[in-house]
C-alpha positions in Angstrom: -29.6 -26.9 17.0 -26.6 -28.8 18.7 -26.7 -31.5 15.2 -25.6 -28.6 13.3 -22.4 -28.2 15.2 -18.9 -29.3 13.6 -18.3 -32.5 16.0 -21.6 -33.7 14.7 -20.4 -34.0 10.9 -17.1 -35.3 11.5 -16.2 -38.3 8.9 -16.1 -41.7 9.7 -12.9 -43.9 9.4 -12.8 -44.9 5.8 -15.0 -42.1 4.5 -15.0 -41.9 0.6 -14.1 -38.1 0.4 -15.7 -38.2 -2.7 -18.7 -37.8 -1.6 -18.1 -34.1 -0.3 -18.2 -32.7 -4.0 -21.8 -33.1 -4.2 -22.8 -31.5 -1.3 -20.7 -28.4 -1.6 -22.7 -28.0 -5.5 -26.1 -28.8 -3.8 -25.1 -25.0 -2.5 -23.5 -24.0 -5.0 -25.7 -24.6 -8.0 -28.5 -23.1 -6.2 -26.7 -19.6 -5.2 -25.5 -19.2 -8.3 -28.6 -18.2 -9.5 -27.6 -15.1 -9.3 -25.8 -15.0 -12.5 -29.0 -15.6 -14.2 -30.2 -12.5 -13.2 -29.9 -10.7 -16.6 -33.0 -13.4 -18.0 -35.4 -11.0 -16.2 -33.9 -7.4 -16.0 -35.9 -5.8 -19.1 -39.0 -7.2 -17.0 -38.5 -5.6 -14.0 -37.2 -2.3 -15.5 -40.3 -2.1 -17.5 -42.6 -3.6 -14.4 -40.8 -0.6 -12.1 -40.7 1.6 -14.7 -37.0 2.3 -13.9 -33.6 2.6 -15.5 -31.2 0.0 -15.8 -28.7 1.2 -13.2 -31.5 1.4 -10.8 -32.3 -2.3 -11.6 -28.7 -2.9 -11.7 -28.5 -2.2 -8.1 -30.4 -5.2 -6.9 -27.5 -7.2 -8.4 -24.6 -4.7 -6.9 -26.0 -5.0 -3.2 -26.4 -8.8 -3.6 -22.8 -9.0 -4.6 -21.9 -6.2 -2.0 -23.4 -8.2 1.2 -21.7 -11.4 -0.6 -18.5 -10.1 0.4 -19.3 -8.5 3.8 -20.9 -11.2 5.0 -17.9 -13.6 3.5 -15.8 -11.4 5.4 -17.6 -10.7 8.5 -18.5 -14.7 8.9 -15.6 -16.4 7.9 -13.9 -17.1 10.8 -17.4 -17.9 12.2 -17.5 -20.6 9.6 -13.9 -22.0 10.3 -15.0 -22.4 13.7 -18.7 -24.0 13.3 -17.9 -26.1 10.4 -19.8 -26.1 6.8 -23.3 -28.0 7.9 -24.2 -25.1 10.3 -23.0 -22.4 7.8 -24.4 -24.4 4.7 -27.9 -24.1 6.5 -28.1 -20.7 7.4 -27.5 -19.8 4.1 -30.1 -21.4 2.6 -32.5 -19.6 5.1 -30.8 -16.1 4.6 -31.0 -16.8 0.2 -34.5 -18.3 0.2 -36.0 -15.8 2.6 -34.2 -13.3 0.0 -36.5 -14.1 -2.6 -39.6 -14.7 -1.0 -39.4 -11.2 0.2 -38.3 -10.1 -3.4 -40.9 -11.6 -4.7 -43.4 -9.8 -1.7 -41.4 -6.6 -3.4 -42.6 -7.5 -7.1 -46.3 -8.2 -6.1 -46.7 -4.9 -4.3 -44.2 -2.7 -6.9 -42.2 -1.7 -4.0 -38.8 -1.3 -5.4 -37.0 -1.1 -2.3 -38.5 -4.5 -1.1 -36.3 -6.4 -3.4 -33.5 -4.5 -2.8 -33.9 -5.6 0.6 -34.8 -9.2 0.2 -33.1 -10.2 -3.1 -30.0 -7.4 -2.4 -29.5 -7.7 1.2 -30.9 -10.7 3.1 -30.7 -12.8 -0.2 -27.0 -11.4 -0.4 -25.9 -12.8 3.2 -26.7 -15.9 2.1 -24.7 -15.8 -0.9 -21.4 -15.0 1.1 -22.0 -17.6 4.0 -22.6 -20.1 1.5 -19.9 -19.6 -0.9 -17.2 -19.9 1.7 -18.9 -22.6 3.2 -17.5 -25.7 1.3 -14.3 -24.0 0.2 -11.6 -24.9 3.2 -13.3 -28.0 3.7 -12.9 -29.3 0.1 -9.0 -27.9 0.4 -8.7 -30.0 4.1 -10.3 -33.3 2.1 -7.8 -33.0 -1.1 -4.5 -31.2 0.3 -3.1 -33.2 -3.0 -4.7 -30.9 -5.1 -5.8 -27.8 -3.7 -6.8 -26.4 -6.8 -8.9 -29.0 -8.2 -10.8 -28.7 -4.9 -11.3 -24.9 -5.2 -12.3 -25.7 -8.9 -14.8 -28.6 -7.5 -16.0 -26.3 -4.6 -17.1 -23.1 -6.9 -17.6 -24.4 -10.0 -21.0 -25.0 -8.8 -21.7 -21.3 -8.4 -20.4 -20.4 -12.2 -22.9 -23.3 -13.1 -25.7 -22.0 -11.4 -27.2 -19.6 -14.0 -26.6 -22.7 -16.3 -29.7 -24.3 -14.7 -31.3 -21.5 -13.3 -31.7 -19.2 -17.0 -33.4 -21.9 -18.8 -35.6 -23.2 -16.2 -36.5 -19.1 -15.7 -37.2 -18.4 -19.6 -39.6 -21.6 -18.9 -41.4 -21.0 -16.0 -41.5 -17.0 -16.7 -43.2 -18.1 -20.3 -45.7 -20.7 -18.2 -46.4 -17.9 -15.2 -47.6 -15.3 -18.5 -50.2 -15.3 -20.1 -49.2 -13.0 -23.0 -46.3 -15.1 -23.6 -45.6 -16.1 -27.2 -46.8 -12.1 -28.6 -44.8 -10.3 -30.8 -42.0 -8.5 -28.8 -42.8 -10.6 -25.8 -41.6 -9.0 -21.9 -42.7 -11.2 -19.3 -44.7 -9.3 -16.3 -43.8 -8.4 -13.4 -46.3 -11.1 -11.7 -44.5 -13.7 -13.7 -41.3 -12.2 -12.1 -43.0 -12.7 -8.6 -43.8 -16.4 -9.1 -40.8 -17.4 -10.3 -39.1 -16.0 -7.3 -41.1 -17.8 -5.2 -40.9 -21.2 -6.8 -37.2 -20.5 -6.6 -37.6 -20.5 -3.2 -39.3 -23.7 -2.6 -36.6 -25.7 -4.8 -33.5 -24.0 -3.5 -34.1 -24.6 0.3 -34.6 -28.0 -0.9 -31.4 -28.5 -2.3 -29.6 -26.6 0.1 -30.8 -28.3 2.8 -29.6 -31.6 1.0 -25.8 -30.5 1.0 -26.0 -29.3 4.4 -27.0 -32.7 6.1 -24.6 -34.7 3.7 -21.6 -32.8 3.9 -18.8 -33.7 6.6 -15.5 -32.6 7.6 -12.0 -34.6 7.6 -10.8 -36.0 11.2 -8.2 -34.4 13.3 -4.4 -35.6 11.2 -6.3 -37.2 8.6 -4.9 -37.4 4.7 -5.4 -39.3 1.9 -4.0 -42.9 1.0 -0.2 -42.3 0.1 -0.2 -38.9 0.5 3.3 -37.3 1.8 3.0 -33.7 2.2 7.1 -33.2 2.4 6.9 -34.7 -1.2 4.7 -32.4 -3.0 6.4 -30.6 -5.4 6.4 -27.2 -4.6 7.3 -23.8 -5.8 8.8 -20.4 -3.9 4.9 -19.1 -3.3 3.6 -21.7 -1.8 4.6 -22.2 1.7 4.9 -24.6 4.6 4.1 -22.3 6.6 0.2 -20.4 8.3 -0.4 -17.2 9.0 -3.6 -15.8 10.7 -6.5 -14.3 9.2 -5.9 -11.1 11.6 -2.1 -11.1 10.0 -2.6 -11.8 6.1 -4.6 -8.9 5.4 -1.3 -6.6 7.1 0.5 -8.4 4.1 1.2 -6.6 0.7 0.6 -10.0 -0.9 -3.4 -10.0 0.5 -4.1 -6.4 -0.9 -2.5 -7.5 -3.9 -4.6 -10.9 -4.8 -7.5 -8.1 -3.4 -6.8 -6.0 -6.2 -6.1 -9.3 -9.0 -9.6 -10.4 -8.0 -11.3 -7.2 -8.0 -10.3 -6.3 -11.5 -10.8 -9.7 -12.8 -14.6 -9.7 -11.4 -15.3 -6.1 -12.2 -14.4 -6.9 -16.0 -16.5 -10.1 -15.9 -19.6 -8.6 -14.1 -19.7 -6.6 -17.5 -20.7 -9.1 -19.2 -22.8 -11.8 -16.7 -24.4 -9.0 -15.8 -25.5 -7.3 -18.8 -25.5 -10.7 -21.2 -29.2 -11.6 -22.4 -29.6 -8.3 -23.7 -26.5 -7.9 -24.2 -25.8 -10.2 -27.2 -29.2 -8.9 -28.8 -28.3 -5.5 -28.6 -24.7 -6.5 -30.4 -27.1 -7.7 -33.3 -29.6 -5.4 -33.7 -30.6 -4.3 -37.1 -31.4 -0.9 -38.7 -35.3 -1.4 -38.1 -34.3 -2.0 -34.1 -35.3 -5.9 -34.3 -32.3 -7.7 -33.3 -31.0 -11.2 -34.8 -31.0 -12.9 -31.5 -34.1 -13.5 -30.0 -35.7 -13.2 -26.1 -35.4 -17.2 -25.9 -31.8 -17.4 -27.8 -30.4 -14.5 -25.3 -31.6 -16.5 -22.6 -29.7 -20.0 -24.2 -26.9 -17.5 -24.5 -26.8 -17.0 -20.6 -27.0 -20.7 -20.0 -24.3 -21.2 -22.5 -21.7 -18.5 -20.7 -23.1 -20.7 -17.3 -21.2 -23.7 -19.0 -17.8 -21.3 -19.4 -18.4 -20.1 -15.8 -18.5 -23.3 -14.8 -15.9 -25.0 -17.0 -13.4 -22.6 -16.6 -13.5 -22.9 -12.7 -12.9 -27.0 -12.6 -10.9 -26.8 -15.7 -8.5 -23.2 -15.0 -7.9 -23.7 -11.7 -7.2 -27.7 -12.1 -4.6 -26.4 -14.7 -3.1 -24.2 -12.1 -1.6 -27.4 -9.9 0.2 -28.0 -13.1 1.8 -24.9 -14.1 1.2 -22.7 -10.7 -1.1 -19.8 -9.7 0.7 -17.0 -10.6 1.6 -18.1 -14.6 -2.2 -18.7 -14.6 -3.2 -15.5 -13.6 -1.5 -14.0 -16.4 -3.4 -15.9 -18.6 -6.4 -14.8 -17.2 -5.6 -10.9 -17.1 -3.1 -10.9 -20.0 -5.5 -13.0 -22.6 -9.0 -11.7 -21.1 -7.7 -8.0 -21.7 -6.5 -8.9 -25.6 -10.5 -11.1 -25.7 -12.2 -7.9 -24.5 -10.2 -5.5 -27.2 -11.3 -8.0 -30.1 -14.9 -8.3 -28.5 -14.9 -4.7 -28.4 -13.7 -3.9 -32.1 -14.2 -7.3 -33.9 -17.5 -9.0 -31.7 -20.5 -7.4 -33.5 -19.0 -8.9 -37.0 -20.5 -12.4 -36.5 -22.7 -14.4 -33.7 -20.2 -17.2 -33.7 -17.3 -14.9 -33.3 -18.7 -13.0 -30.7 -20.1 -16.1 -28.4 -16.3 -17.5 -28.9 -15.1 -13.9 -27.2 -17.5 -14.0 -24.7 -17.2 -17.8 -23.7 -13.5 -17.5 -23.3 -13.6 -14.9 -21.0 -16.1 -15.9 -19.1 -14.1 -19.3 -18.7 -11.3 -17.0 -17.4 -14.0 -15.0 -15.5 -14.6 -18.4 -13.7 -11.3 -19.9 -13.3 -10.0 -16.4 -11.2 -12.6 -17.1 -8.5 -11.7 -21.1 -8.3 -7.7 -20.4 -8.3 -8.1 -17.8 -5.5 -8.7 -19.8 -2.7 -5.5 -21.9 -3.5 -3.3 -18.9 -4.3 -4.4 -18.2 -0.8 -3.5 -21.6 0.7 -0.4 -21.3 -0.9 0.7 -18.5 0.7 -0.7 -18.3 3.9 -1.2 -22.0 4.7 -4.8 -23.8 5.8 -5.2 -22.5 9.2 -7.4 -20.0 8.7 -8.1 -20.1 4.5 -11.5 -20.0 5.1 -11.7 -16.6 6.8 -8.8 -14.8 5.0 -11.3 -15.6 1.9 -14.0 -14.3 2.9 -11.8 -11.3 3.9 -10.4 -11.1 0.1 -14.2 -11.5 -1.0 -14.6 -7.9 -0.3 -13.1 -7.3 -3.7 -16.3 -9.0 -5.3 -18.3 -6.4 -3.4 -16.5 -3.8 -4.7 -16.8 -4.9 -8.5 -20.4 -6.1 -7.6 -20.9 -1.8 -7.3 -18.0 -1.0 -9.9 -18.8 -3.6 -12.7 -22.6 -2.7 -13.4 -22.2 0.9 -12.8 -19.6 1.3 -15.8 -22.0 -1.1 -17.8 -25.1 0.3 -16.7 -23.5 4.4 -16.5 -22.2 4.3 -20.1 -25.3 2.6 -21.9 -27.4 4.8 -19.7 -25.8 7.7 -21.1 -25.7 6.4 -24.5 -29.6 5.4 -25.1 -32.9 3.8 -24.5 -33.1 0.0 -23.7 -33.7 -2.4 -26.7 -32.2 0.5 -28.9 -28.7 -0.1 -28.2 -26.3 -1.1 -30.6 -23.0 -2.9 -30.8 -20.7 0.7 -30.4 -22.6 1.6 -27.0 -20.8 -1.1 -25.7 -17.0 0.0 -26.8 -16.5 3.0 -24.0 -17.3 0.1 -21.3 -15.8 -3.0 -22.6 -12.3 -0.7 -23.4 -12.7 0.4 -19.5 -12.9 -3.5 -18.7 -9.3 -3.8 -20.7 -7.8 -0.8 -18.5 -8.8 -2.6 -15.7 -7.4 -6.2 -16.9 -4.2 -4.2 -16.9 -3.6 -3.2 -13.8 -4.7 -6.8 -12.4 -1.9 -7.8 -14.9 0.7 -6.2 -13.5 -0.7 -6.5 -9.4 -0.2 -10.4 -10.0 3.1 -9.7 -11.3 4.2 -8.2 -7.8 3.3 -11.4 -5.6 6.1 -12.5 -4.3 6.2 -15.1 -0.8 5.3 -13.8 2.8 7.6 -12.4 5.2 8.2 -15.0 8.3 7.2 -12.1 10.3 3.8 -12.8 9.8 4.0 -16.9 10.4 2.2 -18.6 13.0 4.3 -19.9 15.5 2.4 -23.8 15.5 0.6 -25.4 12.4 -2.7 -26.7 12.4 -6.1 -26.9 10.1 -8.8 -26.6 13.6 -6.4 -25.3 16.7 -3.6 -23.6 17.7 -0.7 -24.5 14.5 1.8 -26.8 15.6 5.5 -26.0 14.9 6.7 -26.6 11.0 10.1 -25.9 9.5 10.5 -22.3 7.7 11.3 -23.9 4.1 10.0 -23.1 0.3 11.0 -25.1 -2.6 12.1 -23.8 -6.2 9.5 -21.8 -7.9 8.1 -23.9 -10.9 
């Protein structure tokens, strides 16, 4: 497997970098499936005749072994480059489903949690690190229009993935069309399996296409020493082994795992969701099956959006001032979904788009908040390190959903104030990420590297920071 190694997918002289975008969303778009997951969740509760949470939990351990796996792998990625990581993902995610779908066939619950949850799961976390500190090596100009290039993809996933599932779910049954319409658990199966075939596909593409920059390489005209700067973001690299002894790691831990946690609330929970916001006082609901699902695809566009559009904005006016409009504003959008959202289907997509957006744009702007403060050498693995908080709100986010409306009812009986106790938890939450982002402040020399570089040993650098912004 020697073409998968690093010195094999080395660029070219006079290699349009352009050309790396694609292949990182070839992954992307395919992993981010998982945000789609919602379009079939009333199926497989009714196919495994289980409760929400306990379907909720295929999701959590997906989003769990996301982050271990980020974490455990990254510096195995930094080292191997993005082709050999880009393709065991791909086998790790489309195995995932074709055992899930083994799991849905013979109504073994656990089977899914294994394949879609677990094995599906490492595959999510090796390929969303992947692309990430290659994209920041092949546009150090503007780190966070790479980030918001590399994972937009993911946020854009469910974009594709919940209308082509409504369609194929509504081809794969044949009782498709009744009155009050739940697509089987068979339909379920062959959809997984479909996915399968496609994904590896696509996945397969971006990992023989991508390539990484050559040894001292930067774009036309670039001069890093005249790249305005502010006081976070340094000249300076520091270790994967040393950033997570830093306060400032824990803290961008604890910014991301609130800002996920409250966002899962939603992605999680959104198809039915938005119907149950609407139902009337005969338990139909103004929003229909098909219309949840465009719903799903339409928060895909603000996942994705926000993550190109939020973190490009966040080269402009900095990381930190753009994390405050992510925590400050989501937690003031989540009060008026709470209270004001059920008044009016426009009014409540506007809420829920916004946030998502913001949703989006706090995993793209995390990997350059990273660079920022502790340099390229290793952003990669200190990443996937931080990714652990997406494990953690993977378990926390869908518990507090799934724990309150548990508690407060049946499925498709739900109404718009089951959701209050759980969205006002999401605010609480947005709060304390608030002020956690307030605390950042640069990292100690202490912790530097003595030499600077992006694939060895870093080379020696001057200790300086620039005004803050």
């Amino acid at each position: 497997m020697g073409f998968l190694d690093r010195e094999h997918s080395i660029a070219p002289p006079g290699f349009n970098r352009w050309f790396i975008p694609p292949a990182a969303l070839a992954v992307h778009l395919c992993i981010g499936q998982a945000y789609a997951t919602s379009v079939y969740k009333t199926s497989l509760v009714e196919h495994f005749d289980a409760s929400l949470t306990q379907i909720g939990i295929i999701f959590s351990i997906a989003i769990v072994m996301l982050g271990l796996s980020a974490a455990v792998m990254g510096t195995w990625v930094d080292k191997n480059g993005p082709r050999k990581a880009m393709f065991t993902s791909a086998l790790f995610w489309t195995s995932g489903f074709v055992i899930g779908a083994i799991g849905i066939f013979t109504n073994q619950l656990w089977l899914v949690y294994v394949g879609y949850g677990f094995i599906g799961g490492i595959g999510l976390g090796i390929g969303y690190i992947s692309p990430v500190s290659t994209l920041i090596k092949w546009f150090p100009d503007r780190p966070g229009l790479a980030t918001g290039m590399a994972i937009m993809g993911f946020g854009g996933g469910a974009l594709i993935a919940s209308p082509v599932s409504t369609a194929l779910l509504t081809a794969y049954d044949p009782n498709s069309g009744t009155e009050g319409w739940v697509a089987s658990g068979d339909a379920v199966g062959k959809l997984f399996l479909t996915f399968a075939v496609i994904y590896l596909a696509y996945m397969m593409f971006g990992a023989f296409t991508i390539k990484v920059p050559a040894d001292g390489w930067k774009p036309d005209g670039f001069d890093p020493s005249k790249v305005k700067k502010n006081a976070l973001v340094s000249t300076e690299n520091v270790s994967a082994a040393n950033a997570i002894k830093t306060r400032q790691f824990w803290l961008l831990w604890t910014v991301l795992f609130c800002n996920v946690t409250a966002g899962i609330g939603i992605l999680e929970q959104a198809a039915p969701m938005i119907q149950d916001f609407f139902r009337q006082s005969d338990g139909s609901s103004l929003v229909t099956a098909v219309a949840a699902g465009g719903f799903v695809g339409l928060l895909s566009i603000g996942n994705m959006a926000g993550r190109f559009v939020w973190s490009s904005t966040s080269d402009i006016i900095g990381r930190k001032r753009i994390y405050m409009v992510y925590l400050g504003v989501g937690a003031l959008l989540y009060v008026c979904l709470a209270l004001f959202g059920y008044n009016t289907t426009i009014l409540y997509v506007v809420f829920a788009f916004v946030i998502i957006s913001f949703y989006g744009g706090g995993f793209a702007t995390i990997p350059a908040y990273l660079r920022d403060l502790f340099g390229t050498y290793q952003v990669g693995a200190i990443h996937g390190r931080l990714l652990t908080a997406w494990s953690a709100a993977g378990i926390a986010g869908p518990l507090i959903v799934n724990g309150f409306l548990d508690a407060r009812g049946t499925p498709g009986e739900l109404v718009a104030q089951d959701y209050q106790p759980a969205l006002l938890t999401m605010v609480g939450l947005l709060v304390i990420g608030f002020i956690a982002n307030l605390l950042v402040s640069p990292v100690a020399s202490k912790y530097w590297e003595a030499k600077k570089s992006d694939t060895s040993a870093p080379t020696a650098a001057p200790r300086t920071a620039a005004k803050d912004r």
